[in-house]
C-alpha positions in Angstrom: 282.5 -27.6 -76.1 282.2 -26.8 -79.8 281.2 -29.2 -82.7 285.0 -28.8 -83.4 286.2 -29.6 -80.2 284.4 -33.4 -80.9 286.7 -35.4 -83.0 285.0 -38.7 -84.7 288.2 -39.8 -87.1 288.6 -42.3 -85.0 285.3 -43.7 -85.9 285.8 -44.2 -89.6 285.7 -47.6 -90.3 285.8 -47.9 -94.0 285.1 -52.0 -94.4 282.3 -51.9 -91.7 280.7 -49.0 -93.7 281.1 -50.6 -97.0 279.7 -53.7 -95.1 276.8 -52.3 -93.9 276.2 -50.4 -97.0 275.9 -54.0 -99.0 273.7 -55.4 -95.8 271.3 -52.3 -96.9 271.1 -52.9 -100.6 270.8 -57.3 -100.1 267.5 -56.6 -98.0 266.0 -53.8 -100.1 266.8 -56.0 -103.4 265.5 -59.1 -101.4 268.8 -60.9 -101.7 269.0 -63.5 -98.8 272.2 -62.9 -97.0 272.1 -64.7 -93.5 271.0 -61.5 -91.5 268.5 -59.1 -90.5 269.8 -55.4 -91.2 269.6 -53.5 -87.1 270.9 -49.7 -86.9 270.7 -48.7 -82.9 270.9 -44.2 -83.0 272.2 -43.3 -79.4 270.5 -40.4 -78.5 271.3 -38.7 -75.2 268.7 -36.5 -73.8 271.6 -34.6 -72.6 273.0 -33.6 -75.9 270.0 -31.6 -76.5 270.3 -29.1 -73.2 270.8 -25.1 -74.5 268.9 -26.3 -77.5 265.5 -24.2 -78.9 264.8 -22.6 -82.0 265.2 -18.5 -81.2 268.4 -19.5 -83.4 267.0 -22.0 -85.9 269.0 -21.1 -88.9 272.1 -20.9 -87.0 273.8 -24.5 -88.1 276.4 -24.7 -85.0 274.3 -25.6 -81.9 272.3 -28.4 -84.6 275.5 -29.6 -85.5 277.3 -29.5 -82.4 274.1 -32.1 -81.6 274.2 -34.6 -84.4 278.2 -34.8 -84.3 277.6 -36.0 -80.2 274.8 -38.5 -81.9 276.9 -39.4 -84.7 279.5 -40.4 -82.0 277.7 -42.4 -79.8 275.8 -43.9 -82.6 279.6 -45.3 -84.3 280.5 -46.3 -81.2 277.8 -49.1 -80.9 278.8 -50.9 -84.2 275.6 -51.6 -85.5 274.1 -51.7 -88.8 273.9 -47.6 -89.9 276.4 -45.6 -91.9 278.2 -42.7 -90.9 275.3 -40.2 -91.7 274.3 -36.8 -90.5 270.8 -35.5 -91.6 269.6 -31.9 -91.2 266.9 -32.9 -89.5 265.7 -29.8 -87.3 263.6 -27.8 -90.0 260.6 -29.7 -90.1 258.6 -30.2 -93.4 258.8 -26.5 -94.3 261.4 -25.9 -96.7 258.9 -26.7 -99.8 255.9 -24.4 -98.1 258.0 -21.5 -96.8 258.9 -20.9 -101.0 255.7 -20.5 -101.7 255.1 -18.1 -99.0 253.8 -20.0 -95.9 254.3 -18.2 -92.5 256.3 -20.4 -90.3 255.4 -21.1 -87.0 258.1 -21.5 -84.4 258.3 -24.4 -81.7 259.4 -23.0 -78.2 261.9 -25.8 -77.6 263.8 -28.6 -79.7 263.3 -32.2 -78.9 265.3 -35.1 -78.0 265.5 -36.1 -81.9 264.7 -33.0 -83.2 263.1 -34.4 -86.2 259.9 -34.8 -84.1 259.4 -31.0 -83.4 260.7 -28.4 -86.1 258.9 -24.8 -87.3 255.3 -25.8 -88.8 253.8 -24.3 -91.9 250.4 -22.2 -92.1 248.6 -23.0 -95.2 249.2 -20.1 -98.2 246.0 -20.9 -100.1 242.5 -19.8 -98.7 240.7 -21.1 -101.9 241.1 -24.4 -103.9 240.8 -21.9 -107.2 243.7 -20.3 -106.0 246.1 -23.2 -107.4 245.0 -22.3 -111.1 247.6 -18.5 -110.4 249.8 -21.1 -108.6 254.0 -20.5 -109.9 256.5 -23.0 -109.5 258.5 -20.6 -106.9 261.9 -19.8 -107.7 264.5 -21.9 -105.8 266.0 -19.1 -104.4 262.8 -18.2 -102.4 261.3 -18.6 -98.6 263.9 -20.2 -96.6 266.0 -22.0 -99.1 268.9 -19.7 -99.6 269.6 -20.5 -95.3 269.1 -24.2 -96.0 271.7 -23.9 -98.6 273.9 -22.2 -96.2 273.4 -25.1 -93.2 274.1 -27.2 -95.7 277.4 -26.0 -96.7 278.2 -25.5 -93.2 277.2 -29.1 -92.0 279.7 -30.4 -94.9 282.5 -28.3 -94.0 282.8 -29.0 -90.7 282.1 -33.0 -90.9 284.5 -35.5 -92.1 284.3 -36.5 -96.0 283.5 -40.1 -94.6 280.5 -38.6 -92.9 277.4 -38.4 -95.0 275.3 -35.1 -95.2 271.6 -35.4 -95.9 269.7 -32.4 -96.9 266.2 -32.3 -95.0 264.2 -35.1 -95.3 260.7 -33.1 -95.8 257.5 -34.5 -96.8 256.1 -36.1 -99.4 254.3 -34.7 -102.7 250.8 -35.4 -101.2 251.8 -34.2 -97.5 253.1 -30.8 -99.5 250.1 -30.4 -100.7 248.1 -30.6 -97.9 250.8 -28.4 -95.7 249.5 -25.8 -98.5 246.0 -26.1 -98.7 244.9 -27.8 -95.2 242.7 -30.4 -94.5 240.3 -28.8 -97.1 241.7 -30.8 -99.3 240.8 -34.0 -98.6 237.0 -33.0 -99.8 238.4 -31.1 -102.5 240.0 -34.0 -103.9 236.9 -35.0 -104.8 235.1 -31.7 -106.1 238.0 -30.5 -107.9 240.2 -33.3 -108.9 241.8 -31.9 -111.6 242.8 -28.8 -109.1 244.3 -31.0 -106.7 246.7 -32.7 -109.0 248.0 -29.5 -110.3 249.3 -28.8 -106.9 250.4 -32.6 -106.0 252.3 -32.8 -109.2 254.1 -28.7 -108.4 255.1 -30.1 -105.4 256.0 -33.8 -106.6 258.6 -31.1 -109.0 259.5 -28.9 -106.8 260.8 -32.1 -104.2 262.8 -32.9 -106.7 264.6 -29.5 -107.7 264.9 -28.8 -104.2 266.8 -32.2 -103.5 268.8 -32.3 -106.3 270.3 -28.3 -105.7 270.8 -29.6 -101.6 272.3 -33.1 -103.0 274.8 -31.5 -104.8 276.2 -28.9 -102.0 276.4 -31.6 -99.7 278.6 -33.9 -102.2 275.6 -36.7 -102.8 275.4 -38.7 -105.8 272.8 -36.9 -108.0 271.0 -40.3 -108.7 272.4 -43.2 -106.8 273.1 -44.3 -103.2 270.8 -42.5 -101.5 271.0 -42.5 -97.9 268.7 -41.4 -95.3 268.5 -39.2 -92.2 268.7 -42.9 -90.2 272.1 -43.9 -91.8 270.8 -46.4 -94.2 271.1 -47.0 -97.6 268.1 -46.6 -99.5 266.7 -47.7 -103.2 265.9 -44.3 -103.8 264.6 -41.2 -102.0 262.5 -40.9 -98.6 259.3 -39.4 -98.9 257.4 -39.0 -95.9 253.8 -38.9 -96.7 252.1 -39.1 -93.4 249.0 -37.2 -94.6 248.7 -40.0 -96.8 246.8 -42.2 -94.2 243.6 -40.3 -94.7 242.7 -41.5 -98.1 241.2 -44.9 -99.7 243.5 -47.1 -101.7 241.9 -45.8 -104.2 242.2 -42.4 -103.8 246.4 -43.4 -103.0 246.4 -45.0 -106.5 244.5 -41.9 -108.1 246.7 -38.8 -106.2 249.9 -40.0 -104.8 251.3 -42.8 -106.4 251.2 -40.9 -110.0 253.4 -38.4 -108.0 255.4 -41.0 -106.1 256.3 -42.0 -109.6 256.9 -38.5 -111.3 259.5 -38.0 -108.3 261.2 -41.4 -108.3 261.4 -41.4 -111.9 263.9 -38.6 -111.8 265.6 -39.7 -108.6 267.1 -43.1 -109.4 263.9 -45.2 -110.8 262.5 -46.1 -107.4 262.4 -45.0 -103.7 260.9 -45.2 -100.7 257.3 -44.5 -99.0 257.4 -43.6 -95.6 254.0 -43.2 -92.8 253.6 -43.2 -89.5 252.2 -46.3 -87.9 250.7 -46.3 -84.2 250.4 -49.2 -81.8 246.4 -48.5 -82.6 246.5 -47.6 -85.9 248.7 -49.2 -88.5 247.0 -48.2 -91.7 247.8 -51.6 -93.4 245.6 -50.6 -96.3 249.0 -48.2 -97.8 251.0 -51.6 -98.3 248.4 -53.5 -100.9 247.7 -49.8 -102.2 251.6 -49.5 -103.4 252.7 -53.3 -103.9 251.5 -52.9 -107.9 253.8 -50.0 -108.1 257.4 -50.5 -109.4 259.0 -47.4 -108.8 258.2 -47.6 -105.0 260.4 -50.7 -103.8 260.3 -49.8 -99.9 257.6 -48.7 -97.3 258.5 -47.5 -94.3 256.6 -48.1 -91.4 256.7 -48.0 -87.4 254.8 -51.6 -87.5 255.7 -52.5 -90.9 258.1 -55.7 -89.4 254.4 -57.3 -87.9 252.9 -56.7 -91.2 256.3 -58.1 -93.1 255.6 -61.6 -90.5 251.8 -61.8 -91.4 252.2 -61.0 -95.2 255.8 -62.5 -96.5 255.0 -63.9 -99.3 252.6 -61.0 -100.6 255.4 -58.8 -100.1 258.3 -60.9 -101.0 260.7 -59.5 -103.6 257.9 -57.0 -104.6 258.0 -54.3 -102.1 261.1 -54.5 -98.6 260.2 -53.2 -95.2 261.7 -50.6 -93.6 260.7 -50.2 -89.3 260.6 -50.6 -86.1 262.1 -46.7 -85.2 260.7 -44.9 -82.6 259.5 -45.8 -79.1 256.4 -47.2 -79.8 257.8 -50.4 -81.7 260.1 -51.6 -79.0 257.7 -50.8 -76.3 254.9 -52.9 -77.9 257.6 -55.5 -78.6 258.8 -55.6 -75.1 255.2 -55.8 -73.8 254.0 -58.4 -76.1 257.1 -60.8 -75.4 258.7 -59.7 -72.2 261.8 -57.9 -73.3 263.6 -57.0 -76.7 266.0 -60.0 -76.0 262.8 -62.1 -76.1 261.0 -60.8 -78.9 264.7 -60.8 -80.4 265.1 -64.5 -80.0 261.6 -65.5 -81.4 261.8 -63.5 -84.6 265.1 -63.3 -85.7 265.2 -67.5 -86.5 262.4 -67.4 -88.1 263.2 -64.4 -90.4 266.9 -64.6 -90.8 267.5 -66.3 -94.0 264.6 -64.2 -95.9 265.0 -60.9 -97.1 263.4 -57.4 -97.3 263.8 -56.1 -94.1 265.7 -53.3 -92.4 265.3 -52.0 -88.8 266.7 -49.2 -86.8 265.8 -47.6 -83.6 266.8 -45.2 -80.8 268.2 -45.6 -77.6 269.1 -43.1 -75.2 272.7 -44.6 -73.8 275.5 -46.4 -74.9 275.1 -49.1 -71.8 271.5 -50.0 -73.8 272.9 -49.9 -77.3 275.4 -51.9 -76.3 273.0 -54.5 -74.8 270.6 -54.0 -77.5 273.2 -55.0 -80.0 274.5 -57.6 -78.2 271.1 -59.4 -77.6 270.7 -58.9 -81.8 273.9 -60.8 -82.3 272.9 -63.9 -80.1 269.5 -64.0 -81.6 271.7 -65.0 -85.1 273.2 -68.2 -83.7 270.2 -69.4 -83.1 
């Protein structure tokens, strides 16, 4: 079966999309509104059979995936728009303009965003970034991401959002193009290092608003992500990030952060990973003085939202919980989701700042999921 064969119109729900959108914006603006924001992704393992990357810039199989997702995902009813993300080329669109040999996975994953091609570093020397160009946009792989792009709209509903790659941050960049080298060099050659963070803190930008525009996205406003929800500004994904001080966040990143969100709306989103072990709660004190980042986005970020509410309140939302490791540690702590469900939900319902989402891998346990969210709410 082709991604044509799969026909969704009979998902579009306009009102529940426009609801879901407001449910978004009331949590991320801290507006109290009754409810705690849940998107449930339905992601078959089976939807991902025949898939690898000997055809990576070949949009159909991709697609053919996310339209099957996209379906399964609508047909739960929970809180996420319509939204497909090209979401199988990793963090390489930025790195492979300025030259950086790609490194192929031999097989996709269940999400795909988890595994994509992988960057080598282009510079050998930290002195190197003083001949550093701002590479044309027509260079490394971007031309075939325009392409996918065009493709992915075309053959998706206008209903259905297209979101160009979701890549990393301006810090994360950086590193993809020096290495790890640079987190000494940060402090040998400062100056150095934020040339590069702010060429790539630019480049994001250029690069988002050229894909933004093929795919029919506001240029400025309404920016949804990869996960269906509706942001305050742009995602960056700055993993990497978790290496550094707070003080070295406030000297490198955030100065970028703000260069990017300053051109993208006024404000935007942080994103790291969190681990059950390792939740590197030092980012969210490091970023609560800065105004143009009004979200963090976490794996653990909901415990950290419990045990610091007031810090955070109506300075910085929470965005978490995706991922396995959340509901696993959830489920473990308090016995099931329904459990953990029932104990924070009262308690957290008439604040604010908080959206979750998660993955599931059938519609029998999306549905439960979502049903055991609901019930939690007349409590």
């Amino acid at each position: 079966m082709s991604a044509d064969d799969l026909d969704i119109d009979h998902l579009s729900e306009p009102d529940r999309f426009a609801k879901v959108a407001r449910l978004h914006q009331n949590a991320f603006a801290w507006r109290p509104q009754g409810r705690i924001p849940l998107g449930i992704h339905v992601v078959n393992p089976n939807h991902t059979d025949g898939i690898d990357y000997s055809q990576w810039l070949n949009p159909e199989p991709f697609l053919e995936f996310q339209r099957r997702v996209l379906a399964d995902t609508l047909a739960v009813g929970s809180d996420l728009m319509p939204a497909v993300g090209i979401n199988h080329l990793g963090n390489v669109v930025i790195p492979s303009m300025f030259g950086a040999r790609l490194l192929m996975p031999e097989k996709g994953s269940t999400t795909l965003q988890d595994i994509g091609p992988e960057a080598y570093p282009v510079l050998s020397d930290i002195h190197e970034i003083n001949e550093l160009k701002i590479p044309s946009l027509n260079f490394g792989i971007m031309l075939e991401v325009e392409n996918i792009a065009r493709f992915y709209r075309e053959n998706l509903p206008r209903w259905v959002r297209v979101i160009p790659p979701d890549g990393a941050g301006p810090f994360s960049t950086a590193m993809q193009l020096r290495g790890s080298e640079i987190l000494i060099e940060m402090m040998d050659y400062p100056d150095l290092c934020h040339r590069l963070i702010s060429m790539c803190a630019r480049l994001i930008v250029e690069v988002q608003l050229r894909l933004r525009k093929i795919v029919g996205a506001p240029l400025r406003d309404e920016y949804v992500t990869n996960f269906g929800i509706v942001g305050a500004g742009l995602r960056l994904g700055e993993d990497s990030m978790v290496n550094l001080s707070p003080t070295m966040i406030r000297e490198f990143c955030v100065p970028a952060f703000v260069q990017v969100n300053q051109q993208c709306g006024g404000s935007g989103h942080i994103h790291f990973c969190s681990l059950t072990h390792s939740r590197f709660e030092h980012i969210y004190s490091s970023l609560l003085p800065v105004s143009e980042v009004k979200v963090v986005s976490s794996q653990f970020g909901f415990e950290y939202y419990e045990q610091h509410l007031d810090e955070l309140r109506g300075r910085i939302a929470i965005e978490s919980f995706y991922g396995e490791d959340a509901i696993e540690y959830v489920c473990q702590k308090y016995g099931s989701f329904r459990d953990w469900a029932n104990y924070f939900v009262p308690r957290f319902k008439n604040e604010s700042g908080l959206v979750l989402y998660f993955q599931v891998d059938s519609l029998e346990e999306g549905h439960e999921i979502w049903a055991a969210w609901k019930e939690a709410h007349q409590k």
